[in-house]
N, C-alpha and C positions, 0 to 999 in steps of 0.2 A: 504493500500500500504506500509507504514513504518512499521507497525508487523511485514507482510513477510519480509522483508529485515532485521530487527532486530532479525528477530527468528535466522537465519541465522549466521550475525556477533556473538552473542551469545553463538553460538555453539563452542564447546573448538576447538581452533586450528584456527580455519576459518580465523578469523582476520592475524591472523600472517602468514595464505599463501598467503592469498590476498596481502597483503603491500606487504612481502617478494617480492611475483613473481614480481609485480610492479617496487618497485626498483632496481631487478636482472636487467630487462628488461629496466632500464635510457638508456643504452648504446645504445640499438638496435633503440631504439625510437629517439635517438638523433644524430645518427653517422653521417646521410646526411648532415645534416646543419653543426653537429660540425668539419664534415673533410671540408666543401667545406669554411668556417671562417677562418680554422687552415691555408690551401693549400694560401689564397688568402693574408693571414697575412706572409705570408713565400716570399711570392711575386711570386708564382705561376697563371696562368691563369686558368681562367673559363672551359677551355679543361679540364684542369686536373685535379681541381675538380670535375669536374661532373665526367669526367671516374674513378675516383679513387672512389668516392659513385656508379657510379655504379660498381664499383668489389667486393666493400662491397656486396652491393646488392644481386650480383649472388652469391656471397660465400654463404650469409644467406639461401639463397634459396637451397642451394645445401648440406649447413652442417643440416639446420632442419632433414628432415626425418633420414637421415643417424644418427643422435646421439640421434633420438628419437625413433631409433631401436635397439641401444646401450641402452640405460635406459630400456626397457621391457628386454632384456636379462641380464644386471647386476645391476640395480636398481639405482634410482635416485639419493645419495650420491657419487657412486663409476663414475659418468661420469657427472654430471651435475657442481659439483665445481671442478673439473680440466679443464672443458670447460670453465666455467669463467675464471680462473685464466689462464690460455691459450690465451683467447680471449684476454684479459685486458692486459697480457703484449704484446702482438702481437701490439696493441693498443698504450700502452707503448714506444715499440718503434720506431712508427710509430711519436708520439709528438716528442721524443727526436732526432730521425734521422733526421727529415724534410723531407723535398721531393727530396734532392738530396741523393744520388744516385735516381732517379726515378725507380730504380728497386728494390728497398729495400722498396720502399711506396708500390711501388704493394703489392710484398710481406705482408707484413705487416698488409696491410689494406685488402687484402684477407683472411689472417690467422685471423684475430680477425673477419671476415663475418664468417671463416668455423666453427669458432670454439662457436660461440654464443649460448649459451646454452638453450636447448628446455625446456624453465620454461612454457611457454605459455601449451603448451602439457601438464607438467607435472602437470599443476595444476589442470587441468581438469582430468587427472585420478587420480586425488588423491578423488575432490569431494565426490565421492559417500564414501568413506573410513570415511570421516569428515560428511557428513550429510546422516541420517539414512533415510531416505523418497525420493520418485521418485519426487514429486512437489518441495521440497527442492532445489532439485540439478538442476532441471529444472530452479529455480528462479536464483539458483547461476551461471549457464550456462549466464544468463542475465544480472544480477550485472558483471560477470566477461566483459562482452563484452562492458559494460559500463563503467568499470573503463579503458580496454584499449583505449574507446574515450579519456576519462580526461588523463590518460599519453601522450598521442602521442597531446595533446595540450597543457599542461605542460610542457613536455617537452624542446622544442622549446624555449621555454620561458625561463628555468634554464639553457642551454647553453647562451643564450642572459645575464645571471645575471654572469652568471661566467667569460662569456668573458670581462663584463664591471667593474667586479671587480679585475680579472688579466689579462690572456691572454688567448687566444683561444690555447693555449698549455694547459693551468694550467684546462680549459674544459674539454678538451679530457683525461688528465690524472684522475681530481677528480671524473668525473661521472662513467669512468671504473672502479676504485677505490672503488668507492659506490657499484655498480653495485653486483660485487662478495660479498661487505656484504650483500647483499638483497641475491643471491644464497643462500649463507652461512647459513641464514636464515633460507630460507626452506629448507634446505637438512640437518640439525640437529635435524630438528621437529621431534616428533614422527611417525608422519602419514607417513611424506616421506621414513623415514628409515624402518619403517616397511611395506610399499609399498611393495607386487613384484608380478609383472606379471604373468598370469597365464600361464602353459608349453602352449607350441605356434609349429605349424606344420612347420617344415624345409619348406620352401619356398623362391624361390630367392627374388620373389616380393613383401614377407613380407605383409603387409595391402595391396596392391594393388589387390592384386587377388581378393578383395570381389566387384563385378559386381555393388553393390548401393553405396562405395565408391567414385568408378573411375566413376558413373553417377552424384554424388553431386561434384567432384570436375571440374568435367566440366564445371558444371552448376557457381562454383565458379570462373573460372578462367573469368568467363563475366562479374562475377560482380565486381571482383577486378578491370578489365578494363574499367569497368563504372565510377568507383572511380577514377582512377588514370586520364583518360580525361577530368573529372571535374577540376583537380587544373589544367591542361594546357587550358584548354578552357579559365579558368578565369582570365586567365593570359592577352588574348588583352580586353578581356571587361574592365579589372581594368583602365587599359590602357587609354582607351576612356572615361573613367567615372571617373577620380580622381588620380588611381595608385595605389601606393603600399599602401596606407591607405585602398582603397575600398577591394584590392585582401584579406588581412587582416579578412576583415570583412565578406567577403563570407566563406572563410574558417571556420572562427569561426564559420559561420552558419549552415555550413556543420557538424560539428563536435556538436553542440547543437544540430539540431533535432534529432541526430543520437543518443544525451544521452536522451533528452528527452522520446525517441521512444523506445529506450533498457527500464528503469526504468519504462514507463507504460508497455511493454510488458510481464516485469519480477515479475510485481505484480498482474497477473491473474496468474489463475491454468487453464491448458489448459490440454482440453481432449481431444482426437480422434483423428488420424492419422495424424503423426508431417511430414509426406512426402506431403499430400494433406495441412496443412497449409504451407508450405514452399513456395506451389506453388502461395496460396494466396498472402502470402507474397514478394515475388518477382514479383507478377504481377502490386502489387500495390505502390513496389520500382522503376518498369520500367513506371508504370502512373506517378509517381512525377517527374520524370527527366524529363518529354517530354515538360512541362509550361517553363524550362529552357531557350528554344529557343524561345521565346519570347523578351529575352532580354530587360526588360521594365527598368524602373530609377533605382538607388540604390537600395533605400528605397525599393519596390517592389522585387528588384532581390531578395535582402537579405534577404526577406518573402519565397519568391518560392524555396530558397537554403537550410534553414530550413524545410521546408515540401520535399524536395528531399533528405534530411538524414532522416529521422522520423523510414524509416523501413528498415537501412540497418540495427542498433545492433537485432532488431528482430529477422533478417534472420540469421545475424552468430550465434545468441543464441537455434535458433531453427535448424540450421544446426550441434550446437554441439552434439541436440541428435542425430541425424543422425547419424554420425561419431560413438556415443556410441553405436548402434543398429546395424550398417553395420561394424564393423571392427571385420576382423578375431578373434578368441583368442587369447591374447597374444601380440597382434599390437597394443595397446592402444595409448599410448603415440605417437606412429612410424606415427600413423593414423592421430591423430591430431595435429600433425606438418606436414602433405602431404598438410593439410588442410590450413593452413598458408604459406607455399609456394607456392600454387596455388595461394593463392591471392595475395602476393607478385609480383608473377610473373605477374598474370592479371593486376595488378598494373603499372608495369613497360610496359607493352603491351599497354595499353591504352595511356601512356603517348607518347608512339612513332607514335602511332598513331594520336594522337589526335593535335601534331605537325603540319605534313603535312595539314591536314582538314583546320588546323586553315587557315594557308598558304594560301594555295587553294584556301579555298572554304570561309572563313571568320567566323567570331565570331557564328553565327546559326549554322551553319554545324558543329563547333567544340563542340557545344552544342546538337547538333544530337548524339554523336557520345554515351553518356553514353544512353541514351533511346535506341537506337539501341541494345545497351550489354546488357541492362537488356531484352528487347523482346528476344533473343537469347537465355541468360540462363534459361528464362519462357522454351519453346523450348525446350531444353534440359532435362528441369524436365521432362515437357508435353511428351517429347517421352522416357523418360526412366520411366516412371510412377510406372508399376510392376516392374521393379526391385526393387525403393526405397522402394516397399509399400512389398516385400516378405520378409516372416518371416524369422529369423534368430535362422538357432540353436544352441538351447542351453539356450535361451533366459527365461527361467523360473524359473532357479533355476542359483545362483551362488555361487562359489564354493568359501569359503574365505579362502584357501589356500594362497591365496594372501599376504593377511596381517595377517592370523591368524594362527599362529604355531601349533595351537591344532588341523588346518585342520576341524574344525567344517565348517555343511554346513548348511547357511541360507537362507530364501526366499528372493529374491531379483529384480529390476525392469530389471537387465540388465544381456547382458552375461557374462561368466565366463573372461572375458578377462578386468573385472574391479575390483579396491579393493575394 
């Protein structure tokens, strides 16, 4: 299990997109908490927090695809670090203004959501440019999906150190700050600069048009919403059980099976049709959530919350080859940021969802609500099955035009629409 993974960091460059992306990406990972701290430190209400993360929210969701169709047409350098440094002073002047004027925080905290730069995407189409082997980049597809569990738990945690050692101002400023040195990072690397997309067919829809696409994002947008009802379901459980120490600890648990689960899954080499394992895979994400409602002591939930993350980084890792196998030529990047905005979004879905339920119907039923999303997005596989499983042309030979100025053409695992 540690060879594979080592073979990998080893590889020239690899370490340095990894962290990079990582750190590019503090901001994104950290804005909910760090704007709803700054808002409430300013002596703003809990209204306004929360809508002003969610504008972030929808920005991000809205700027992904759009600047990750930008980077396949003018390459990753000329649009990825002016979208940081965009984002970051948008950011910027969101800490320094405060929330009064209230239409300047919109602003603001919209403009640093549209403008967050697609690293996530872009690390993934850089992979294959960095490791020369389909199992490689398969494993890296997994480590990558793993280390986004550990950021988005860290995270959390270094807004909480920076708020305690200045202000939830001096937060919001140093992690955007960081943020674009991590960009900076990887958009000076060799691989990224010499990254470029392969010519790609005029199309409004860009990566949308490819039929196993818009069948995996579907499927995605259930299970972002399974994810995101989880942290509101556990919201009255904590409640009744302890509070904000237990919610703490489900979370965490959530977030550990889910690295657990990536790291065994990325240290097999896995053969034969990555559309019928997916289906595996999310049938037996939508089995782990269903023991949820049960709702037994602590101790026990906090077991059943860990065995309900186990195979979600599986599925995004095995959902990345998808994306590499179903996206048009040329849509790389564009593809796998659709792909993150769908869960995003299913994310923020679940959560309004899974509100009302709680209400309603009470703590089981708010725990119904992710088992529900995952049967769904099964569903959705189950009936778009040929699509995800039809060949894609082109798919035999790729063309390193890409990144190789001499225009030599080698055999390779993926279409021509990767470096």
């Amino acid at each position: 299990m540690v060879a594979g993974y080592l073979d990998i960091l080893r590889a020239r460059h690899a370490v340095r997109l990894l962290v990079g992306t990582l750190v590019g990406r503090l901001p994104n990972a950290t804005a909910a908490i760090a704007i709803v701290l700054f808002v409430r430190a300013e002596g703003g209400s809990y209204s306004l927090a929360g809508a002003l993360a969610a504008v972030y929210g929808v920005a991000n969701a809205v700027g992904q695809p759009v600047l990750g169709r930008l980077v396949d047409l003018y390459g990753q350098p000329r649009v990825q670090l002016p979208a940081a440094v965009l984002s970051a002073l948008a950011m910027g002047v969101f800490a320094l203004a405060g929330t009064a004027p209230v239409a300047v925080a919109y602003l603001s905290v919209g403009a640093a959501g549209l403008f967050t730069p697609p690293l996530e995407g872009g690390l993934r189409a850089l992979w294959p440019s960095v490791l020369r082997e389909e199992d490689q980049v398969h494993t890296a597809y997994a480590m990558d999906a793993v280390a986004q569990e550990v950021m988005f738990t860290v995270g959390p945690l270094l807004v909480t150190v920076c708020v305690s050692l200045w202000s939830p101002q001096a937060a919001l400023l140093v992690l955007n700050a960081v943020g674009v040195l991590g960009a900076l990072s990887v958009v000076v690397s060799p691989p990224s600069r010499a990254w470029r997309s392969a010519p790609r067919e005029a199309h409004w829809l860009g990566a949308l048009r490819a039929p196993g696409l818009l069948a995996l994002l579907g499927a995605f947008l259930f299970i972002g919403m399974a994810l995101g009802s989880i942290t509101v379901a556990a919201v009255p459980y904590a409640d009744e059980h302890g509070g904000d120490a237990v919610y703490g600890w489900l979370m965490a648990a959530l977030g550990l099976g889910a690295l657990v689960g990536g790291v065994v899954y990325g240290a097999r080499r896995w053969s034969g049709d990555p559309a019928r394992r997916l289906r595996l895979l999310v049938a037996l994400l939508a089995v782990c959530y269903l023991p949820l409602t049960l709702t037994p002591g602590v101790v026990a939930m906090v077991a059943l919350t860990v065995v309900a993350g186990v195979f979600l980084a599986p599925c995004i890792a095995c959902a990345f080859v998808l994306v590499d196998l179903h996206a048009p030529r040329g849509t790389v990047t564009e593809a796998f940021s659709w792909l993150v905005t769908t869960f995003t979004v299913g994310a923020s879905v679940g959560t309004g969802v899974a509100g009302p339920v709680v209400e309603h119907g009470g703590v089981l039923w708010g725990f119904a609500v992710p088992g529900a999303a995952g049967v769904v997005s099964l569903l959705v596989l189950a009936g778009t099955g040929r699509v995800l499983a039809a060949p894609v042309r082109g798919a035999v030979v790729a063309a390193s035009s890409e990144n190789d100025p001499n225009r030599a053409v080698e055999p390779r695992f993926s279409s021509g629409h990767q470096a």
